[in-house]
C-alpha positions in Angstrom: 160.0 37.5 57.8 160.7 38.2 61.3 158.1 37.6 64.4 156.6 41.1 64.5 156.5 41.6 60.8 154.6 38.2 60.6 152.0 39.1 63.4 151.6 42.5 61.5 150.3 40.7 58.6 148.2 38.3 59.8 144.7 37.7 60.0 142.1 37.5 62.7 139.1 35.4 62.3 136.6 35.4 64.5 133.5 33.1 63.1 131.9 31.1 66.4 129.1 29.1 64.4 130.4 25.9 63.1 133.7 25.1 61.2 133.4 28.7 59.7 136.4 29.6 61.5 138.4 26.5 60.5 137.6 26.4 56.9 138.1 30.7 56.6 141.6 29.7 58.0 142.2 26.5 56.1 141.7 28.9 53.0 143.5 31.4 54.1 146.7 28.9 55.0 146.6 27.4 51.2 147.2 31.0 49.5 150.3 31.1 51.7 148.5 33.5 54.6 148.8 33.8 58.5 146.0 33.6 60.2 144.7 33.3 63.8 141.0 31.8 65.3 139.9 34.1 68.0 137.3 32.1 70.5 135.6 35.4 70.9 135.5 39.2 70.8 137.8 39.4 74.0 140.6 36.9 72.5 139.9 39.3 69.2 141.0 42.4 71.0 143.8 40.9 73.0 145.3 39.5 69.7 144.9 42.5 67.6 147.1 44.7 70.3 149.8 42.1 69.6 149.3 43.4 65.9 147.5 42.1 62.2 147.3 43.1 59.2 143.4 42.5 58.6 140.1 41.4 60.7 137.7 38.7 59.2 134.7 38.2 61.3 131.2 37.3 61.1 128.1 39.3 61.4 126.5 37.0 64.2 129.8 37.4 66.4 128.7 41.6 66.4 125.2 40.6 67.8 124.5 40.7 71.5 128.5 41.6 72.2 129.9 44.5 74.2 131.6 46.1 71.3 133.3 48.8 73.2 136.7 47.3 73.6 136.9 46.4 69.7 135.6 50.3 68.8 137.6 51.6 71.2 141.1 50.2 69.7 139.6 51.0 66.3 139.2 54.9 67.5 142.6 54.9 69.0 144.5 53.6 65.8 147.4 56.2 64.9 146.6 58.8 61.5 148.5 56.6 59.3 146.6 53.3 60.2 143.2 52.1 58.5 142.5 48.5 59.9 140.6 46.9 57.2 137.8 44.1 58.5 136.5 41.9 55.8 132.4 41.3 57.7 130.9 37.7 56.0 127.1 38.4 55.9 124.4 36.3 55.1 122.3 37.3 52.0 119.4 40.1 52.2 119.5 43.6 53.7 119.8 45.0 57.4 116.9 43.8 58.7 118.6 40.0 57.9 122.2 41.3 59.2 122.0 43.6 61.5 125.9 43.9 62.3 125.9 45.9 58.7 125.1 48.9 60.5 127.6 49.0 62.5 129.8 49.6 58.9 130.8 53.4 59.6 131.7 52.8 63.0 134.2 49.3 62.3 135.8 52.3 59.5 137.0 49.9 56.5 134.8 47.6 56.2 134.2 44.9 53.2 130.9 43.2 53.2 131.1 39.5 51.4 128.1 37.3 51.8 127.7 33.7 52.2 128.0 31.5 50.5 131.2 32.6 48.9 133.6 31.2 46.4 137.1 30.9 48.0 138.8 33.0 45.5 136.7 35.8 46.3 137.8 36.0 50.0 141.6 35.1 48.5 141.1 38.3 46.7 139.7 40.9 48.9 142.6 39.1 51.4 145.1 39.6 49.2 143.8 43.5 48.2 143.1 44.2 52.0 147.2 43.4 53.2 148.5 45.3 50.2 146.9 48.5 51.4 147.9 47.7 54.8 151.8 47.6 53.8 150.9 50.7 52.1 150.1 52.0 55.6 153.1 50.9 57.3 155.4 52.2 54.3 153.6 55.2 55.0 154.6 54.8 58.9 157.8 54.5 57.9 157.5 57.6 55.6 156.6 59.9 58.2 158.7 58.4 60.9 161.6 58.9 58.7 159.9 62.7 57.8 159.8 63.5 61.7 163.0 62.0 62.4 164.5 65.0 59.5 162.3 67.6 60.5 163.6 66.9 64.4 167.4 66.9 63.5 167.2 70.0 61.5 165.4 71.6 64.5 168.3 70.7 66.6 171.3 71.3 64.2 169.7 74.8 63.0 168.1 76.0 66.4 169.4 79.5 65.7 168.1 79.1 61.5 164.3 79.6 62.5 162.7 80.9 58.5 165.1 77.7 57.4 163.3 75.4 59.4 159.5 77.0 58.7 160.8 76.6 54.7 161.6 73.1 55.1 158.5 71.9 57.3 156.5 73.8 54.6 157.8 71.6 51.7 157.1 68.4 54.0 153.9 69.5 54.1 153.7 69.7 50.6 155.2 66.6 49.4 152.7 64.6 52.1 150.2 66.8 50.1 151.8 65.3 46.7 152.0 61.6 48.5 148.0 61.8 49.1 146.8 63.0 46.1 149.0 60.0 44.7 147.2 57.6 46.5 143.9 59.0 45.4 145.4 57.8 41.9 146.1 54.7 43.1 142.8 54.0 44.6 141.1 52.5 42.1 143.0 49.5 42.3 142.9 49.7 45.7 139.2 49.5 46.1 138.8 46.5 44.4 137.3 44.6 47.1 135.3 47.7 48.1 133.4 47.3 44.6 133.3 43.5 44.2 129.9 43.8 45.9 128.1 45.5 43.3 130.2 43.8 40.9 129.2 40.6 41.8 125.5 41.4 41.8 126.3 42.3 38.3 127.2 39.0 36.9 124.8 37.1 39.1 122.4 39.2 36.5 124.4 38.4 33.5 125.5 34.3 34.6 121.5 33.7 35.8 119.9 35.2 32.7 122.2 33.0 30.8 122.1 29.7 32.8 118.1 30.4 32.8 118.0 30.7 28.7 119.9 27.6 28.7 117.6 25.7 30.8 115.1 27.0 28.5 116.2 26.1 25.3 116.7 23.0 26.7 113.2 21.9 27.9 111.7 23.5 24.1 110.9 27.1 25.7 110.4 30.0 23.9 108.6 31.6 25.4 109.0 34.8 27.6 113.2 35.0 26.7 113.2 38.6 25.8 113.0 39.5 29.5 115.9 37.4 30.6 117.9 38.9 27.8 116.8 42.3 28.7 117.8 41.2 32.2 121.1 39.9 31.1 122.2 43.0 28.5 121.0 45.5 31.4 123.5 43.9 33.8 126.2 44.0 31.8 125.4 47.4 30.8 125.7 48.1 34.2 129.3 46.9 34.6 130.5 48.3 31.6 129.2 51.9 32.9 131.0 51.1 36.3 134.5 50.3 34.2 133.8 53.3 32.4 133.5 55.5 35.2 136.8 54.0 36.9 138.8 55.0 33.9 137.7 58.4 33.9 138.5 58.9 37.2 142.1 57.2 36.5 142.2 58.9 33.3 142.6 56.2 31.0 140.2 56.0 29.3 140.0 56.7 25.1 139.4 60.0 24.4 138.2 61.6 21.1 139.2 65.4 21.5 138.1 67.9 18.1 136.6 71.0 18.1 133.6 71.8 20.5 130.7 74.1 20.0 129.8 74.2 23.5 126.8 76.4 23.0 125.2 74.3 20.3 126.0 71.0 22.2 124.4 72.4 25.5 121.2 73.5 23.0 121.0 70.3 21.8 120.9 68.8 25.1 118.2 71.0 26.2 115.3 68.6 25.8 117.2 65.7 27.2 118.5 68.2 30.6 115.1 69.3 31.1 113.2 65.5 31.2 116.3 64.8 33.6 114.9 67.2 36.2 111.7 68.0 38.4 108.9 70.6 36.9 109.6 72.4 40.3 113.1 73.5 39.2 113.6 76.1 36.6 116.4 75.7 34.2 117.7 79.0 33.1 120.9 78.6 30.4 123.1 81.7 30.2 124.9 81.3 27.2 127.6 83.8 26.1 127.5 84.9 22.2 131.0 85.2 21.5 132.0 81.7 22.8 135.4 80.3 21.7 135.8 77.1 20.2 136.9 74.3 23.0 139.1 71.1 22.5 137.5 67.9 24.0 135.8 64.8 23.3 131.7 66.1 22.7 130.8 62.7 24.2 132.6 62.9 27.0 131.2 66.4 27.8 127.7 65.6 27.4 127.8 62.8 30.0 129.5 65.2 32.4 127.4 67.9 31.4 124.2 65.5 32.0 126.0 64.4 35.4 126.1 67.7 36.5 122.5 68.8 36.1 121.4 65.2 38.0 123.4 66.1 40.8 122.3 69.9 40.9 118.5 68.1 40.9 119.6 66.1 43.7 120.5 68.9 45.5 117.0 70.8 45.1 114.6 67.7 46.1 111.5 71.1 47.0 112.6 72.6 43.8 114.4 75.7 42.6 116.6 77.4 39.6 119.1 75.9 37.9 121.3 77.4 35.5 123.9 76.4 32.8 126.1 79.2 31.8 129.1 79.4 29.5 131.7 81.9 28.8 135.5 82.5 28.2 138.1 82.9 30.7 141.6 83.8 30.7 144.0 81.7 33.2 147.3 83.4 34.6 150.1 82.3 35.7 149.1 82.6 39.6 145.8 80.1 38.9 147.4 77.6 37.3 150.7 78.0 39.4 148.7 75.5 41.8 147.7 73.3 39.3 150.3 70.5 37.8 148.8 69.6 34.4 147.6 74.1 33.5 149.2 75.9 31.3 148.1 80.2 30.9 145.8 80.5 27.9 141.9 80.7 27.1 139.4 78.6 28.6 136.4 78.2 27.8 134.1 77.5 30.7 131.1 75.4 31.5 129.2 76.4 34.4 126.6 74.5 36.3 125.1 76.9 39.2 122.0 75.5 41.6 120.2 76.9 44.7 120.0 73.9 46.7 121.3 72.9 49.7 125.2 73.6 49.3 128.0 71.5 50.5 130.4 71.9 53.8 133.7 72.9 53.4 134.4 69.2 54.5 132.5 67.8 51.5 134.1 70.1 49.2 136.9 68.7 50.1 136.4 65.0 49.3 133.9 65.5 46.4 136.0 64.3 43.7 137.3 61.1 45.9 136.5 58.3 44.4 133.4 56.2 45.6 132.9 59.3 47.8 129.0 59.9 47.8 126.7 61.7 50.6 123.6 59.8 49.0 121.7 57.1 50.5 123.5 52.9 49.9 122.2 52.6 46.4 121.6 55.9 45.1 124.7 56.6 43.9 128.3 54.9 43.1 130.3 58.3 44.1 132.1 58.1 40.7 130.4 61.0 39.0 131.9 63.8 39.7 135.3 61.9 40.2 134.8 61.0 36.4 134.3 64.9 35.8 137.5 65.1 37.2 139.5 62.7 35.2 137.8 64.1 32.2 139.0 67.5 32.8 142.6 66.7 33.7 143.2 64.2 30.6 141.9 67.0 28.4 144.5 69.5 29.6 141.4 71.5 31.7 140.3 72.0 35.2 137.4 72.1 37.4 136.2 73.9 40.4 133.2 73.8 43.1 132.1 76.6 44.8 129.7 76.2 47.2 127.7 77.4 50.6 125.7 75.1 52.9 121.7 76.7 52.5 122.7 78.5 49.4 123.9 76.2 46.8 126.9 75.2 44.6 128.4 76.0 41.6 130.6 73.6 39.5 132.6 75.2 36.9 134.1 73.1 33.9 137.4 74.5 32.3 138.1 73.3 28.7 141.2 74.4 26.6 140.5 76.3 23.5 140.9 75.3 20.7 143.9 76.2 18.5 143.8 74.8 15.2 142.1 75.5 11.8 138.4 74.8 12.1 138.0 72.7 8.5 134.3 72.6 7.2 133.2 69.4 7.5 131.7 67.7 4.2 128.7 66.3 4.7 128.8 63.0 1.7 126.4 60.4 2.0 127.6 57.0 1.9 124.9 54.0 0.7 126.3 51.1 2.3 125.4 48.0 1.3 123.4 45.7 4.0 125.6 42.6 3.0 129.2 42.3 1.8 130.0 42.0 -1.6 131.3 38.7 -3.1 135.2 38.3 -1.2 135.1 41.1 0.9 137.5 39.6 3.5 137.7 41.0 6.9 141.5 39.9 8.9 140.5 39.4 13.0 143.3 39.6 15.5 142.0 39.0 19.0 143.7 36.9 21.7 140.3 36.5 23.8 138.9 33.4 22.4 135.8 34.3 22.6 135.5 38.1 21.8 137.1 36.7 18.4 134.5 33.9 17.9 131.8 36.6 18.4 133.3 39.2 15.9 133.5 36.6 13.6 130.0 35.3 14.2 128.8 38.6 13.2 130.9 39.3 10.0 129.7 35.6 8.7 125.9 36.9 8.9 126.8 39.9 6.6 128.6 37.9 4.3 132.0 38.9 4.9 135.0 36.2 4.5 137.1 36.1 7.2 140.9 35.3 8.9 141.3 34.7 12.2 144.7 35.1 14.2 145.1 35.1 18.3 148.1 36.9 18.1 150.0 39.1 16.0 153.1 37.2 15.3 150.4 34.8 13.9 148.9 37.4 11.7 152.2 38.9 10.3 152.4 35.9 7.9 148.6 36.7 6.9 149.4 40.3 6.2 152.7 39.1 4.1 150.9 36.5 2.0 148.8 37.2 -1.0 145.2 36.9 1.1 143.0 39.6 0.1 142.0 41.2 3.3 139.7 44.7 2.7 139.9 45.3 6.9 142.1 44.6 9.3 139.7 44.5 13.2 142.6 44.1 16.3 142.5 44.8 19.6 145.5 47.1 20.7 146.6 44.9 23.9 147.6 41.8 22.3 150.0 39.3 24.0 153.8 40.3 22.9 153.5 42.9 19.9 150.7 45.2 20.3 147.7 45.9 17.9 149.0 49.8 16.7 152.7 47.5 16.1 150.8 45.0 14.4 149.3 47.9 12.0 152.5 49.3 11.2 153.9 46.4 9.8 150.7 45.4 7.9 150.9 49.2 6.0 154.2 48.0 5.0 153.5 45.0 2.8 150.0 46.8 2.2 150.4 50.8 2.2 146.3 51.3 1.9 145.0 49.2 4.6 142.5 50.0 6.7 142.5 49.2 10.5 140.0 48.8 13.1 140.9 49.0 16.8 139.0 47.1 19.2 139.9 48.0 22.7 139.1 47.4 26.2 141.9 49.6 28.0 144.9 50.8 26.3 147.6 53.2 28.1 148.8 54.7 25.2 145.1 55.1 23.4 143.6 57.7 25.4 144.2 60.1 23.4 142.8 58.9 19.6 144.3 61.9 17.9 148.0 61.0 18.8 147.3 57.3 18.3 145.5 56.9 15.1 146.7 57.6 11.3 144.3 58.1 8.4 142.2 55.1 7.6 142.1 54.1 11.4 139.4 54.1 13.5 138.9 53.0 17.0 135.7 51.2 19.0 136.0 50.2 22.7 135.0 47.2 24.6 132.4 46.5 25.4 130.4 47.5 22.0 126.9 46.7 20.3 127.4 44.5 17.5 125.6 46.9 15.5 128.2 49.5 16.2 130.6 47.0 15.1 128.9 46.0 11.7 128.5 50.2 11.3 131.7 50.5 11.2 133.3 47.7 9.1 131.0 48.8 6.4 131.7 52.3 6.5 135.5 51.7 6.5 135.7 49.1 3.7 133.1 51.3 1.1 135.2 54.1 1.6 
């Protein structure tokens, strides 16, 4: 690595109090980093002309400075250039650091408070440079883009609807090279997020260190609240993964045959506790409504997401109203739209009279993390979710909006194409306990999602096999083992979970399968993934969903 590429990358700490400089550095030094102490603000600025690749500093070196110089080379950075500053705070809100406020104008900022575990600052270290080279292969990009765009202007001087054609598609591949980073950000933004994720598990770790403590000393008492502590912070997290898939569309969807109108009826009770008794829900619902294609669940939460924000945007009250209809798509709409074909739609509409949106906000709405609510109001992943949604089911959506006269978002669903079946409605009596040698075959290579599945099946009664691995549970399946159920998760180590299933239908033709999943590429869409006597629950699930299913799959 040469001089300049080195200084590029480096890191700038400036921490004045004690040996926090020293030991930031010494961390940084272990995980194979650069970095450079800065005495103060001045050094600071005088070594970030010279170049680096990320700032660490501490809130109490902001206080009582003249920050001018430092905002002033932050305000001057090129378009391509996003200077990210990692800002160690002490624990509590603004009034105990007041440097936090100074977030929007630093730009990208990461907050990490003290104390903090070394890894933690390895990590957002290690996410902060990678998006920086990002931003000087996109440097590169555009330098190389100009440099083109220049030489054609000088070789075809005389060619002047050539040269608008060509700067045109430029345009529109640094279009295309955006929106891919949107997809990308996600992984980006990992140290933007570790914030709230780490208040997360402080809820789940504490409850459980607390209980411990607890059950140690002989008391009882009062553990329902640390448990209801600990099962709402991880609910919490799991909502937050949730909502990142969606936006990456990734996560598993269930697509059949929608009744829109008779899902937003059933909803009606639920949508109108969700808002104020000042606004006035209206729903517009067409009579001849086609049949869409998506996963009901799915809709409902963006359905439910919609209407909160359309409340949000009415805080003195007003009319909201849900419409559906049909719409036909041409070619010229979808034309600017990669993943629409021309067909029938059908359309969920969620209109409001609040207080609209600039053109601006339009613009960003679907960003990730992109919010206009107050720090702790919202994550800004809602309607980026909506939008995942509706890509990954073959749809669309739109806003329309004016600032003082509201905003209208407008769901597109594919219809649906198929033979609409009648569904048979059988009751099944399932027993509460297994029956004598019910054996249940577990393939999980997390040790301790297994020992919990298995936990669970022993307090029903159900035998069980356990295997980490599917090469180990290959022999299982071959052998003469009675196993009613095969539970395994779909990204195991080596050959995956579906794999795993394929093989086991050959030695036994009627077995039935169980996915447990946390994230699987090729499982998004269940429809394409799963065969008869398959079924599929993701991580992380209630145990009673779990002992739901195995009993309904084995008795039938």
């Amino acid at each position: 690595m040469s001089i300049i590429e080195a200084m590029s990358e480096r890191a700038i700490i400036l921490a004045p109090l004690g040996r926090d400089s020293q030991i930031a550095l010494m961390m940084l030094n272990e995980a194979g980093f650069e970095g450079i102490v800065a005495r103060d603000l001045s050094t600071l600025c005088s070594e970030l002309v010279q170049g680096a690749g990320l700032l660490v500093i501490s809130s109490e070196a902001l206080i009582g400075c003249a920050l001018d110089p430092l905002l002033h080379l932050i305000e001057q950075q090129p378009a391509w250039s996003d200077l990210p500053i990692v800002l160690l705070t002490h624990h509590g809100g603004p009034e105990q650091n007041p440097a936090s406020r100074l977030g929007p104008q630093l730009g990208n900022v990461t907050f990490l408070e003290r104390p903090f575990h070394p890894v933690t600052l390895i990590s957002l270290v290690t996410t902060a440079l990678r998006g920086r080279r990002r931003q000087y292969e996109a440097r590169d990009r555009l330098i190389d883009l100009s440099q083109s765009e220049l030489r054609l202007q000088n070789t075809l001087e005389t060619l002047e609807q050539q040269v608008e054609e060509r700067t045109a598609q430029l345009r529109h591949n640094e279009e295309a090279l955006r929106q891919s980073q949107k997809m990308e950000a996600v992984g980006q933004l990992t140290g933007g997020i570790a914030h709230d994720f780490n208040n997360m598990l402080t809820g789940i770790i504490g409850s459980l260190e607390l209980l411990r403590r607890r059950l140690a000393r002989g008391r009882t008492e009062d553990l329902d609240g640390l448990i209801d502590l600990g099962v709402t912070s991880a609910n919490r997290a799991a909502g937050l993964t949730h909502r990142l898939l969606a936006f990456s569309r990734r996560q598993s969807l269930d697509s059949k045959p929608v009744e829109m109108n008779t899902l937003v009826v059933s909803m009606g009770e639920l949508l109108q506790r969700s808002i104020n008794e000042s606004i006035q829900l209206d729903m517009q619902l067409s009579d001849d409504l086609w049949v869409a294609e998506a996963d009901p669940n799915q809709l409902e939460s963006a359905l439910l997401n919609l209407v909160l924000n359309a409340r949000d945007a009415m805080p003195e009250g007003g009319t909201l109203v849900v419409n559906t209809s049909n719409q036909q798509l041409d070619s010229a709409f979808v034309a600017d739209h990669g993943n629409l074909l021309p067909g029938d739609y059908v359309v969920l509409r969620v209109t409001d009279t609040g207080c609209g949106m600039a053109e601006s906000t339009i613009n960003r709405a679907f960003d990730p993390f992109f919010t206009t609510k107050p720090i702790g109001q919202g994550t800004g992943l809602g309607l980026s979710m909506i939008y995942g949604f509706s890509k990954q089911s073959h749809g669309h959506v739109t806003i329309d909006s004016e600032v003082g006269h509201g905003t209208s978002v407008s769901l597109f669903l594919p219809r649906y194409s198929g033979d609409l079946a009648e569904e048979s409605l059988s009751d099944i009596q399932l027993a509460p306990h297994a029956l004598d040698g019910e054996t249940v075959l577990i393939v999980e290579d997390d040790p301790a999602v297994r020992v919990l599945v298995s936990a669970v099946l022993s307090e029903l009664g159900y035998a069980f096999v356990e295997a980490g691995d599917a090469d180990s549970a290959v022999p299982i399946l071959e052998s003469d083992q009675r196993i009613d159920l095969l539970i395994s998760d779909v990204g195991l180590p080596g050959m995956n979970g579906r794999q795993l299933a394929e093989i086991g239908r050959q030695y036994r033709p009627d077995l039935k399968v169980l996915f447990i999943t946390g994230y699987a590429e090729h499982a998004a869409v269940r429809g394409g993934f799963l065969d008869p006597g398959m079924q599929m629950i993701t991580k992380p699930f209630t145990f009673d969903l779990l002992t739901a299913k195995v009993r309904e799959m084995i008795r039938i």
